[in-house]
C-alpha positions in Angstrom: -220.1 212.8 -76.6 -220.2 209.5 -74.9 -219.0 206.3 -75.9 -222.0 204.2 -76.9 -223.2 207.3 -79.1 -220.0 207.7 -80.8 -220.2 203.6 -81.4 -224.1 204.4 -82.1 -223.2 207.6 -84.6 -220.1 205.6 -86.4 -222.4 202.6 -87.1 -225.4 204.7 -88.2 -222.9 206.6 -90.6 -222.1 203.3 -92.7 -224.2 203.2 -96.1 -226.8 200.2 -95.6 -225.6 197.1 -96.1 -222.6 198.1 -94.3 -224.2 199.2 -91.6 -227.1 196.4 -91.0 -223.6 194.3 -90.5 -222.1 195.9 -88.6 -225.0 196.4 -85.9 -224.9 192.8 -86.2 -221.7 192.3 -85.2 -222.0 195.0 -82.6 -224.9 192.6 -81.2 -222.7 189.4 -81.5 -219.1 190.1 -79.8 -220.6 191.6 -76.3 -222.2 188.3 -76.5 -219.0 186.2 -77.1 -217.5 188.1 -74.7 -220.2 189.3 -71.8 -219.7 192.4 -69.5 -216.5 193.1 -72.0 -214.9 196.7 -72.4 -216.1 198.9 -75.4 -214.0 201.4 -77.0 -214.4 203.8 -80.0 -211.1 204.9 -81.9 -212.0 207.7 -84.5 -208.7 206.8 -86.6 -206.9 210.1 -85.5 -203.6 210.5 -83.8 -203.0 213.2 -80.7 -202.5 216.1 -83.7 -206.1 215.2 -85.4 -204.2 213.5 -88.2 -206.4 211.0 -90.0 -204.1 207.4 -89.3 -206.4 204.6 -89.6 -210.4 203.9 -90.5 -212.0 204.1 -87.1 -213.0 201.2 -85.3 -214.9 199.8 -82.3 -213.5 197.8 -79.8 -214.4 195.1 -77.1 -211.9 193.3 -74.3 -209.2 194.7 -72.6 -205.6 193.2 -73.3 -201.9 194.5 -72.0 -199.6 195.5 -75.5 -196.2 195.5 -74.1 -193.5 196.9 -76.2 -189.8 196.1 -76.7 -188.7 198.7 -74.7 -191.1 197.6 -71.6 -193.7 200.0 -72.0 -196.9 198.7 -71.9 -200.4 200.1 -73.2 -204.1 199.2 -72.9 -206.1 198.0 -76.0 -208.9 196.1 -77.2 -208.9 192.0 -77.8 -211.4 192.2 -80.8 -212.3 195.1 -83.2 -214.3 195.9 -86.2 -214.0 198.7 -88.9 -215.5 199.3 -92.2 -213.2 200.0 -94.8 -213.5 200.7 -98.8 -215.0 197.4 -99.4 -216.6 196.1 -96.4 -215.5 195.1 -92.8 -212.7 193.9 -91.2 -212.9 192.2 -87.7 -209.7 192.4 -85.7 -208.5 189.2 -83.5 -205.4 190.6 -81.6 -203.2 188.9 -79.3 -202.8 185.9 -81.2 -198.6 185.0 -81.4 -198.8 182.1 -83.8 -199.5 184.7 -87.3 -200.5 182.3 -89.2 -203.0 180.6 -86.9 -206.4 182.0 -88.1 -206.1 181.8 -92.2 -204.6 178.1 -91.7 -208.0 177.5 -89.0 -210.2 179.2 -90.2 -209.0 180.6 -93.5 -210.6 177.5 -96.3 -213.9 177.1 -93.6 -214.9 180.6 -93.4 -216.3 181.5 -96.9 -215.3 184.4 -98.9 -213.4 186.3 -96.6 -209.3 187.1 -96.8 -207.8 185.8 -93.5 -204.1 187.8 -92.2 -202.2 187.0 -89.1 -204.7 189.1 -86.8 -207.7 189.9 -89.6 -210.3 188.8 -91.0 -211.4 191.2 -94.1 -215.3 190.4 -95.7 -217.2 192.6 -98.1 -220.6 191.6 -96.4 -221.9 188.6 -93.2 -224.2 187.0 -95.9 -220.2 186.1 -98.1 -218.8 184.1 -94.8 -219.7 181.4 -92.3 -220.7 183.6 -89.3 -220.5 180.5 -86.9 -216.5 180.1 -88.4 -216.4 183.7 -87.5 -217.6 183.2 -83.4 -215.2 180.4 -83.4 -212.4 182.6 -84.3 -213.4 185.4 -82.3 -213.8 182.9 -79.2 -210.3 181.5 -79.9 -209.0 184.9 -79.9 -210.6 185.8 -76.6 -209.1 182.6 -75.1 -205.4 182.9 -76.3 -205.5 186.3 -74.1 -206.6 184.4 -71.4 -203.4 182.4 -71.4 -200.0 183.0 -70.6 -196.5 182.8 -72.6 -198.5 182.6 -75.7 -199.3 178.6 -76.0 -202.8 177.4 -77.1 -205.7 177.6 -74.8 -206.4 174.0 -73.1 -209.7 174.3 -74.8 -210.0 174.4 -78.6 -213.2 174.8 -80.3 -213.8 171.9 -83.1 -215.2 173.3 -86.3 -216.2 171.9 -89.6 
């Protein structure tokens, strides 16, 4: 099976509200982030252990590890989980950057070092939520993890 009918199947699986959000979001990151990498993780490890909720990705970023091994992964992600969807902003070195940004402006949402966590899009600020994801995308861009030279205002 291919990837966009794995993205397509994963989506279409969701119950309604769910899923109506996430095709929305599915429409809005390739946007934010044109011509970008998709990926489709099913949540199972090389032994077809169930290890995490799956999740779609977009972006291409460079994980490297302690030991100097590096890995491809995605920049951005979403995933629904028991009680609604969490969008993924990875890369970011500064862990409490997005709740103390974005955290009070973006509505009824609970904001980590690298996630934001919302039961539905209708509960947040879905402009806040661009500006986070855009943010995210830019800190990638950069190099020995300072701030990107240009910083989206928000109210």
């Amino acid at each position: 099976m291919n990837l966009k009918t794995q993205i397509k199947e994963y989506i279409e699986s969701q119950p309604e509200s769910k899923r109506s959000d996430m095709q929305e979001l599915h429409r809005i990151i390739p946007e934010i982030m044109p011509g970008c990498k998709l990926w489709f993780l099913n949540g199972n490890d090389d032994k077809g252990k169930t290890v995490s909720n799956p999740n779609i990705g977009y972006g291409l970023r460079t994980i490297k590890y302690a030991d100097g091994k590096t890995r491809k992964f995605y920049q951005i992600g979403i995933s629904a989980n028991k009680t609604g969807i969490s969008v993924y902003i990875l890369g970011i070195n500064d862990k409490t950057y997005l709740a103390k940004t974005y955290g009070e402006k973006i509505g009824k949402a609970s904001v980590s070092g690298y996630c934001i966590k919302f039961k539905t899009l209708k509960d947040i600020n879905i402009e806040i939520l661009k500006a986070a994801i855009r943010y995210g995308v830019e800190h990638e861009k950069t190099t020995n993890g300072k701030p990107p030279k240009r910083q989206e205002s928000i109210r």
